[in-house]
N, C-alpha and C positions, 0 to 999 in steps of 0.2 A: 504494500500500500504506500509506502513511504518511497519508496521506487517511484513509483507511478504519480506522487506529488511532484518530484523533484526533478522527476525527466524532460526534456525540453527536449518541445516538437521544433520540426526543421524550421525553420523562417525565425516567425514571430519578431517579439522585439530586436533583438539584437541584429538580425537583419534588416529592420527598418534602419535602428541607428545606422547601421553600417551605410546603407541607402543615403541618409542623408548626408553622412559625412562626406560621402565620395560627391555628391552633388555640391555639395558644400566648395571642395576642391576647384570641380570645372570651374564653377563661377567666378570664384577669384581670379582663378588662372585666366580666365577670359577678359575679367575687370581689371586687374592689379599687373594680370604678368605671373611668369614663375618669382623674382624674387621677392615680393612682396608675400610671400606664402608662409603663412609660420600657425602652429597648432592653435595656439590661442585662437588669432583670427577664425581657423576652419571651426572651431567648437564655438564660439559665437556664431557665424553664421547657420550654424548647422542645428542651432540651439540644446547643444548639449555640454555637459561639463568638462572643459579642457583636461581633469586628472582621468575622464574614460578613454580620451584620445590616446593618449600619452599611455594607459596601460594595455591598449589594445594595440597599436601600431608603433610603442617607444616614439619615434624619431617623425620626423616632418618628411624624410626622405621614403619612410617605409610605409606613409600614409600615401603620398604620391605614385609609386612604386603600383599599392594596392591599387590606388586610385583609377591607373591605367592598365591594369591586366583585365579588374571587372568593367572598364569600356570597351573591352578589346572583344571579349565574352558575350555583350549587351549590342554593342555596335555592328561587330565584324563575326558574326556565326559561320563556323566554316560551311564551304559550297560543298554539294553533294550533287553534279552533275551528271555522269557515269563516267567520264572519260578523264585524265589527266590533265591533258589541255585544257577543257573543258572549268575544271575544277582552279587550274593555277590562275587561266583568265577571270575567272571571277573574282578569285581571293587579293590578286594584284589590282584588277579595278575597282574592286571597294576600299582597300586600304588605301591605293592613289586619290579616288573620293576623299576618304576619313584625313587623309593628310592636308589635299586641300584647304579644309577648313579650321578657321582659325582655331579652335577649341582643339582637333588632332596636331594642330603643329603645335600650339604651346603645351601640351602634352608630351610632345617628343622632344621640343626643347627641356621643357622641365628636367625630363631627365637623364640630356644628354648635359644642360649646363648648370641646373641646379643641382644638383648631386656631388657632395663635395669626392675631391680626389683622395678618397681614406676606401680602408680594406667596405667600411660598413656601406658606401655610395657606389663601391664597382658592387659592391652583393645584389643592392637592389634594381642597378641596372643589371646584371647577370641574369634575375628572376625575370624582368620583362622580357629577355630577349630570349631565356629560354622556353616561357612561356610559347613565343611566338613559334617556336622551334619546334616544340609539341605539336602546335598545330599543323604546320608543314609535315610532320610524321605522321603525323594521321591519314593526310591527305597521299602521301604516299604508301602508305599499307595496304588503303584501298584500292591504288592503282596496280601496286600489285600482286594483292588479291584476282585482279580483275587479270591479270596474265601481261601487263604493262611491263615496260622496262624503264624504271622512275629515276634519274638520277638523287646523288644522296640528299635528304633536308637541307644540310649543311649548306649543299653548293645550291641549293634553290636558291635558299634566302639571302645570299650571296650575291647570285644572280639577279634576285628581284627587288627585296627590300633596300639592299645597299645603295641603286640608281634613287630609289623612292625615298630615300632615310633624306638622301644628300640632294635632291631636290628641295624638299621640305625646309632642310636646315635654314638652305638659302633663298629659299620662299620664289622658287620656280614651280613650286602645284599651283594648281589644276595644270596639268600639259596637256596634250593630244588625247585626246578620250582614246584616241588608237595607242599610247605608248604603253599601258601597262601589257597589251597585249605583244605589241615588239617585243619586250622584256621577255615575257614567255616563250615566244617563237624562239627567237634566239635562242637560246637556252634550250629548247627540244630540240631543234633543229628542224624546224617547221618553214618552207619556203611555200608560197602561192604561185601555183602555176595555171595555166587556164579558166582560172577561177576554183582550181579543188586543192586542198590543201594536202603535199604530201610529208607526211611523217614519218621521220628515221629515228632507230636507236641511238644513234649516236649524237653527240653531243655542239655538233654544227650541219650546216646541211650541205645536203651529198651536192659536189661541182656541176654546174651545167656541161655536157657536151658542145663541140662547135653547131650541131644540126638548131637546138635548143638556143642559143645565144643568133645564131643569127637570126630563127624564127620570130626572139624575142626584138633586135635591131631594123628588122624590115621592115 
């Protein structure tokens, strides 16, 4: 019986706090900037007691950190296409979307620049980006499941988020609604020919013939 007092169903309060603190975050970030960010502020805003911040998240790094993994969660749900391509092209043009916009970049600055240079600021960026990592693993297991031949996560994100990071940084999003899909192509080694797309294993696409180059120059 005493069990069954004391057991705590999934959600409830502590996931609303949790809800609002992270909202609490965007706002600022969006009003203030990352350096203007500090617990006090979020727990005012958020209307809760800055010693629950502080015992649930420690640090203003670890609450940002959180901050942007459950946007990542909420915003960016991985795509379930069927195919590979299929799947990266979505995942890369909603995160170039999400990056876009003002609220994803100061989210990425936050914490590419507010995150001091100590073992505790590389930790919490560590967790976003393996987060991110995860999710490319996923999307890869099910390709091949599916009889795909996927290159590794590692060199996805590489390939895709790295052009997308350093956009961002330097506030060249929104680009070519067609660039996240470049990104992909490249990367599979996917070229357009006649209008159908042909797909190789390998990791750039196969050379045109002279028959092919000239059919394409005449």
């Amino acid at each position: 019986m005493t069990e069954q007092r004391t057991a705590r169903r999934p959600g409830g309060r502590s996931a609303l706090v949790r809800a609002k603190v992270h909202q609490a975050v965007e706002e600022l970030l969006t009003e203030r900037g990352p350096a203007e960010l500090s617990v006090p502020r979020v727990a005012e805003r958020a209307g809760v007691n800055p010693t629950s911040v502080y015992r649930r998240w420690r640090t203003i790094e670890g609450l940002i950190s959180d901050a942007a993994i459950a946007r990542l969660d909420l915003r960016l749900p991985l795509p379930d296409t069927g195919s590979l391509h299929g799947d990266l092209t979505a995942w890369a043009s909603a995160s170039a979307a999400d990056l876009g916009r003002p609220e994803g970049r100061l989210f990425l600055l936050a914490l590419v620049v507010s995150l001091p240079v100590t073992p505790e600021g590389q930790a919490e960026r560590s967790r976003y980006l393996q987060h991110r990592l995860d999710g490319v693993r996923e999307i890869v297991g099910r390709a091949a499941d599916r009889g795909e031949n996927p290159p590794d996560a590692e060199v996805i994100v590489d390939a895709i988020m790295g052009p997308l990071y350093l956009r961002a940084l330097w506030g060249f999003l929104p680009a070519d609604p067609g660039y996240p899909q470049s990104l992909v192509d490249r990367l599979l080694g996917v070229t357009a020919r006649d209008g159908e797309l042909d797909r190789h294993d390998g990791s750039r696409p196969a050379p045109l013939d002279v028959q092919e180059i000239t059919a394409l120059t005449v």
